[in-house]
C-alpha beads as a LAMMPS data file, in Angstrom:
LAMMPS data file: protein, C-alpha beads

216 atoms
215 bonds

1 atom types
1 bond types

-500.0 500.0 xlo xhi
-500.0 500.0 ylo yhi
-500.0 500.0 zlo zhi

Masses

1 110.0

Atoms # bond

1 1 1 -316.631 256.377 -38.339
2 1 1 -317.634 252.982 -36.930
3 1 1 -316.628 250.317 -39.352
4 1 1 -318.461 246.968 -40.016
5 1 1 -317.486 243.944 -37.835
6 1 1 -317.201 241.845 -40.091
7 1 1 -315.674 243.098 -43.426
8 1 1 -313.890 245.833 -41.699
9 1 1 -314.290 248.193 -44.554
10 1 1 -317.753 250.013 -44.984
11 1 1 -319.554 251.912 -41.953
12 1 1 -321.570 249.960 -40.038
13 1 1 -325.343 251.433 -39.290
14 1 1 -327.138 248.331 -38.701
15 1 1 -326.499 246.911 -34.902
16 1 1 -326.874 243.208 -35.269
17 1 1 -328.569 241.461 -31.942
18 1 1 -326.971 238.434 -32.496
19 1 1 -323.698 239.382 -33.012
20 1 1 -323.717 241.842 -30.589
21 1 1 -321.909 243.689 -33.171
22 1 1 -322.462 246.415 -35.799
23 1 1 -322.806 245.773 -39.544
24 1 1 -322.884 247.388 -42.757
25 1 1 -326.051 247.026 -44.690
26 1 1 -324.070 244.675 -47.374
27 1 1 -322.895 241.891 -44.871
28 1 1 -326.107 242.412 -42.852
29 1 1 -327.760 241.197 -46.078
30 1 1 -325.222 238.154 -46.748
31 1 1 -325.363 236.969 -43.503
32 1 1 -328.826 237.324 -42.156
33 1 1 -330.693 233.918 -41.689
34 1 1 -327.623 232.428 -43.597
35 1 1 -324.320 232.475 -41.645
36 1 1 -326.806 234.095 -38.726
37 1 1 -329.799 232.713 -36.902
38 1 1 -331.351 236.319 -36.740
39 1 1 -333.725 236.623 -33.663
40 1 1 -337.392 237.254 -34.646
41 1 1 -337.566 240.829 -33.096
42 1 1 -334.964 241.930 -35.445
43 1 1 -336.122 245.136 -37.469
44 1 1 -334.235 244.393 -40.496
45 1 1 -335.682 240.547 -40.400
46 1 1 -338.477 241.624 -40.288
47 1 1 -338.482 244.816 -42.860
48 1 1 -336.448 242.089 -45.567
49 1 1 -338.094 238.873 -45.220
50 1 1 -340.896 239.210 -47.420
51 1 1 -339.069 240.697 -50.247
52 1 1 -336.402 238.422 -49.591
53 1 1 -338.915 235.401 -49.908
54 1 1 -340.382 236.632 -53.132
55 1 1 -336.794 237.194 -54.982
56 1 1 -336.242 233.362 -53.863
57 1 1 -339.675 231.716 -55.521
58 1 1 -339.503 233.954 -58.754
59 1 1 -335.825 233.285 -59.135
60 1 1 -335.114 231.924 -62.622
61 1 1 -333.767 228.165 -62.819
62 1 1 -332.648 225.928 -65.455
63 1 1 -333.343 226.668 -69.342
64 1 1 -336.072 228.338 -71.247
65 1 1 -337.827 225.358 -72.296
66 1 1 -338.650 225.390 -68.523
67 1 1 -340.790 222.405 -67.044
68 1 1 -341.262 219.944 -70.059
69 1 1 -337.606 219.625 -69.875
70 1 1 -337.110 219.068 -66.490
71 1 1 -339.844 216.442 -66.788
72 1 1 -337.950 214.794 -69.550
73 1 1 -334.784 214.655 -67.805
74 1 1 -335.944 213.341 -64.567
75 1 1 -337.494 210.257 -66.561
76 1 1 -334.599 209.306 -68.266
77 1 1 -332.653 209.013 -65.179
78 1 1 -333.938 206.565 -62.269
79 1 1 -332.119 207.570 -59.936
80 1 1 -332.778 211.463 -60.099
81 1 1 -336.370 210.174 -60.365
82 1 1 -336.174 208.161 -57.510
83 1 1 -334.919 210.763 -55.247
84 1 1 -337.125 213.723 -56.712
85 1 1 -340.105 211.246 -55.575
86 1 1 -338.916 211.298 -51.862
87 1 1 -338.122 214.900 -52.531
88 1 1 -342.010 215.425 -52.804
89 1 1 -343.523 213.074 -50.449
90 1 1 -343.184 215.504 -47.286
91 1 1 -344.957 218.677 -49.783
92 1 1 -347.822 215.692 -50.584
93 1 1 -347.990 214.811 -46.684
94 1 1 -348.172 218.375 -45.774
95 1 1 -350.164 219.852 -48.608
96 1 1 -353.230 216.727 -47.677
97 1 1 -353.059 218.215 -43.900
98 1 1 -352.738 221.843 -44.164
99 1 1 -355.441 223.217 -46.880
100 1 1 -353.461 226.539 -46.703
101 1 1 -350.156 225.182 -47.591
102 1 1 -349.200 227.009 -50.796
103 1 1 -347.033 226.418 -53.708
104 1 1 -345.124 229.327 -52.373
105 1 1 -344.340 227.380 -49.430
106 1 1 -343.651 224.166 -50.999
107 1 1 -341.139 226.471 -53.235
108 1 1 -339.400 228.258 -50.134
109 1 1 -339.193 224.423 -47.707
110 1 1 -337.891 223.002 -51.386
111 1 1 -335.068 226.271 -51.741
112 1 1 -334.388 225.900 -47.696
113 1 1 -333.257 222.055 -48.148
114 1 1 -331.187 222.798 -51.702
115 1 1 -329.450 225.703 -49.481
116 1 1 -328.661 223.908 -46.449
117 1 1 -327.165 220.665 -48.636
118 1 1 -324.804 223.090 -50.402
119 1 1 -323.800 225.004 -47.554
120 1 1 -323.301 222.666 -44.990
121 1 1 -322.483 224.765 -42.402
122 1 1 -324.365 225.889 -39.441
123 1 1 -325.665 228.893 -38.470
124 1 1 -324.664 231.422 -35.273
125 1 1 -327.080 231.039 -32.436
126 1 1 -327.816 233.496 -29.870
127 1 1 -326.501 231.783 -26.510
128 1 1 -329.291 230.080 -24.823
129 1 1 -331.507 230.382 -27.929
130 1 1 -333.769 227.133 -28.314
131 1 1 -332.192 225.577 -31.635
132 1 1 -335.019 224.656 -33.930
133 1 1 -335.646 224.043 -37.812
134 1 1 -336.222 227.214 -39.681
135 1 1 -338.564 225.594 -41.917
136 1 1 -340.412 222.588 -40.973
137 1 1 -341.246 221.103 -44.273
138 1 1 -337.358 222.545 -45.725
139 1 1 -336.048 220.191 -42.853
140 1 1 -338.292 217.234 -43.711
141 1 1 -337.652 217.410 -47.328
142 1 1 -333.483 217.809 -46.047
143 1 1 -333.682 214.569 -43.947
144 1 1 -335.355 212.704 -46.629
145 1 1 -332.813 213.243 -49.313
146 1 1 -329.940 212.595 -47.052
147 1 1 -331.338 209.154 -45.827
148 1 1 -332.747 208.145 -49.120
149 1 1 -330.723 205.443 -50.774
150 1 1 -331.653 204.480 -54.950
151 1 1 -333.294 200.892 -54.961
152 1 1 -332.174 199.109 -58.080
153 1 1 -333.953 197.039 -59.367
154 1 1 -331.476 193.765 -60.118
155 1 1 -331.392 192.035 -56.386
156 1 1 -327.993 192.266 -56.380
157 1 1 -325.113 192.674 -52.991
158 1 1 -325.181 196.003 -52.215
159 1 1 -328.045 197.216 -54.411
160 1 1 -328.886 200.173 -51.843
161 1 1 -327.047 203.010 -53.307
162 1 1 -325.732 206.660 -51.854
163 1 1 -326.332 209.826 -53.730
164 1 1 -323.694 212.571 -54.398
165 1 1 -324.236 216.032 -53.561
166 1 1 -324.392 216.816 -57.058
167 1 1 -327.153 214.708 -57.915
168 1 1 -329.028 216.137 -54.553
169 1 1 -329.043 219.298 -55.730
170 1 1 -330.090 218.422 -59.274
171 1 1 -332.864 216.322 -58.188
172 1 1 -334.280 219.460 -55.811
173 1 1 -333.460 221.948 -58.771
174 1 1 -335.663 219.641 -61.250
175 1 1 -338.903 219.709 -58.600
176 1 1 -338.451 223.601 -57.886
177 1 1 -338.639 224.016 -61.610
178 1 1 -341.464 221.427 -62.518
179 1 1 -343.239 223.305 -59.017
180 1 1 -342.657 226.903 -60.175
181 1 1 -344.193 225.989 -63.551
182 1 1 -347.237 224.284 -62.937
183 1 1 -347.889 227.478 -60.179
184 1 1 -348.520 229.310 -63.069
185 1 1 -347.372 232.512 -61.626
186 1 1 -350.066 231.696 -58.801
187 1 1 -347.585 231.218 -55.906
188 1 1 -350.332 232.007 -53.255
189 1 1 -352.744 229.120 -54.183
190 1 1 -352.022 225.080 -54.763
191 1 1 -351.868 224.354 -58.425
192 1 1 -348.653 222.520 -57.659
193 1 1 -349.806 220.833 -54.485
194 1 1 -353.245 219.499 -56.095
195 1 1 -350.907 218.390 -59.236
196 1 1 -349.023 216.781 -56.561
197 1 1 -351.264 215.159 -54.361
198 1 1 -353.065 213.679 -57.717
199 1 1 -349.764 212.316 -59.261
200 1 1 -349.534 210.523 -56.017
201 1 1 -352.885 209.366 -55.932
202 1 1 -352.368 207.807 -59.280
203 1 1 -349.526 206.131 -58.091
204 1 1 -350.835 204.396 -55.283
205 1 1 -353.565 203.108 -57.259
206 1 1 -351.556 201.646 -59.965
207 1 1 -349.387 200.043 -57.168
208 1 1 -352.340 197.902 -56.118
209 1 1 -353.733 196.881 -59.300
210 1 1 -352.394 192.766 -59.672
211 1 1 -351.204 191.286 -62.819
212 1 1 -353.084 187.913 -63.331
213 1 1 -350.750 185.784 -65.351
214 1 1 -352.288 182.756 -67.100
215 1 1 -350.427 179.396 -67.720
216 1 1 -349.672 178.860 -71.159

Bonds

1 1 1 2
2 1 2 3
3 1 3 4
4 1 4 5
5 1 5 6
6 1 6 7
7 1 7 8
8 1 8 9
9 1 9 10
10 1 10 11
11 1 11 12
12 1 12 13
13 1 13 14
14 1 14 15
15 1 15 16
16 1 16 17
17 1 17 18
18 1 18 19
19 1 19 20
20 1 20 21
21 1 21 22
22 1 22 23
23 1 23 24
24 1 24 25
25 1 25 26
26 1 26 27
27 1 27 28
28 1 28 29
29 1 29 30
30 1 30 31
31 1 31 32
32 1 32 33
33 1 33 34
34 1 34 35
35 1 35 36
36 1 36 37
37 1 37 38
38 1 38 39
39 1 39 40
40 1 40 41
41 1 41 42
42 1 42 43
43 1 43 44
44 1 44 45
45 1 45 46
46 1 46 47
47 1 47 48
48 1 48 49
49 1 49 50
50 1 50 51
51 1 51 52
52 1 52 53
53 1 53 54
54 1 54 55
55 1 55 56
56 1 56 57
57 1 57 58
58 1 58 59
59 1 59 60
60 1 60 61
61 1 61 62
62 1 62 63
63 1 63 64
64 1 64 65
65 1 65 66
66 1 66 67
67 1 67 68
68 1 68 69
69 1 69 70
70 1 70 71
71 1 71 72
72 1 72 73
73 1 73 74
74 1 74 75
75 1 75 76
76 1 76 77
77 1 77 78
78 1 78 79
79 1 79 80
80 1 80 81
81 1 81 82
82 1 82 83
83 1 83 84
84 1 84 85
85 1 85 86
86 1 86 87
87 1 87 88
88 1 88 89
89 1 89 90
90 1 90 91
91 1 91 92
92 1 92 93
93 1 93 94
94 1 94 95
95 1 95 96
96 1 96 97
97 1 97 98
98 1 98 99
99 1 99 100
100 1 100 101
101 1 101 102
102 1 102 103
103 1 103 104
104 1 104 105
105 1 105 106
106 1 106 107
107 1 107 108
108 1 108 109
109 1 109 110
110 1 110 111
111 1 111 112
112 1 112 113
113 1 113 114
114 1 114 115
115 1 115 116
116 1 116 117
117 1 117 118
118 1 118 119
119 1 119 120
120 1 120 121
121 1 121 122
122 1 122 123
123 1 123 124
124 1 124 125
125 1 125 126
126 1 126 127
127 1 127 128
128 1 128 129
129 1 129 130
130 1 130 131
131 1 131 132
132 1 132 133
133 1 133 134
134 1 134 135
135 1 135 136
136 1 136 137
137 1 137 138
138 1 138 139
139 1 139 140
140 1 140 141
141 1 141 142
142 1 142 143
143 1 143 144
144 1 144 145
145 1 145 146
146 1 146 147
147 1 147 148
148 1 148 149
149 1 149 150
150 1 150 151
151 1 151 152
152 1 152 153
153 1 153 154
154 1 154 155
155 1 155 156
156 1 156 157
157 1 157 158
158 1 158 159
159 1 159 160
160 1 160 161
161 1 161 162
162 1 162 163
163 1 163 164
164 1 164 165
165 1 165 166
166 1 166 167
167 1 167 168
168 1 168 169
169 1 169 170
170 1 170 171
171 1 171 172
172 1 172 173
173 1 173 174
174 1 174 175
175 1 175 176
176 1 176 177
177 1 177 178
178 1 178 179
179 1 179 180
180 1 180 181
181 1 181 182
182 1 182 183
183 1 183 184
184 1 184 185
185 1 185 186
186 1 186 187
187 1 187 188
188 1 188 189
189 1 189 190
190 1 190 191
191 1 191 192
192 1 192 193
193 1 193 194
194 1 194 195
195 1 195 196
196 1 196 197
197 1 197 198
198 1 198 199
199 1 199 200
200 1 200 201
201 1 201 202
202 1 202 203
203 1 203 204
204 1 204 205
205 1 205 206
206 1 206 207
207 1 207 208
208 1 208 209
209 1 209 210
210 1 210 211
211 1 211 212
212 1 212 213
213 1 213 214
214 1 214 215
215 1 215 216
């Protein structure tokens, strides 16, 4: 019996292009598009992916009270709400140019950027292979909450501050909630991109309105 490559134990009966290696079907299934950047011609990619992308938008996060919650707790905290605003900006960007940019792929680029902040770690790459993002909205959304910096508001020295990893991860797990519950279930359409895309509309509006102050 051939055993897996990498846990040594079980029989491996999956042959793994990128490792050049056989695996069992458990570590095929931990490491595939995790630890390994599987090559699109891959048969188990391929067969997986789509169930594997469903499991990851219907996942259950944070408590039962669900989105009003979430909501709740992102205003009392500025700087959660300061980074779960540049959190969204690429998903606004992208949602006004691509008309067929779902809520489930808002909710997969938003679980692709919370993933590769906790793991950070790379993947394995065939040799050769041309190294690109996996998801092209997951990497904007990535690069955006590891350059943003909270503004306070007090002009003070040193007033641009650094966010932990902790508070990364709670600010993405706040707007995959509040995005999973205004999808209503709907993950194919743009419930939460329209919701989006009007929240910042309102925003910008309010941003240009001018305060006339009177002399007393």
């Amino acid at each position: 019996m051939i055993k897996c490559s990498r846990c040594k134990k079980r029989k491996a009966k999956r042959y793994c292009l990128a490792l050049g290696s056989s695996l069992c079907p458990l570590c095929c299934g931990l490491l595939r598009d995790k630890e390994i950047h599987c090559p699109p011609n891959c048969s188990f990619l391929a067969r997986h992916k789509p169930y594997e992308e469903k499991k990851i938008v219907e996942k259950k996060t944070g408590s039962s009270s669900g989105h009003i919650s979430a909501e709740e707790d992102i205003l009392k905290d500025e700087r959660i709400a300061w980074l779960a605003f540049h959190i969204e900006m690429p998903l606004k960007q992208y949602g006004e140019k691509n008309e067929s940019f779902s809520d489930r792929e808002a909710i997969l680029a938003l679980e692709y950027a919370k993933e590769k902040i906790e793991k950070e770690r790379g993947l394995i790459f065939l040799p050769g292979e041309k190294i690109k993002p996996k998801n092209e909205v997951g990497e904007a959304i990535y690069q955006r909450v590891e350059n943003c910096r909270y503004e306070r508001k007090l002009i003070l020295p040193q007033t641009l501050e650094t966010y932990k990893k902790e508070e990364k991860i709670k600010a993405l797990d706040r707007v995959i909630l509040s995005a999973k519950f205004l999808a209503k279930g709907k993950y194919e359409g743009r419930n939460y991109i329209q919701n989006l895309i009007d929240r910042f509309a309102k925003i910008k509006a309010l941003s240009k309105e001018k305060k006339i102050i009177t002399p007393a």
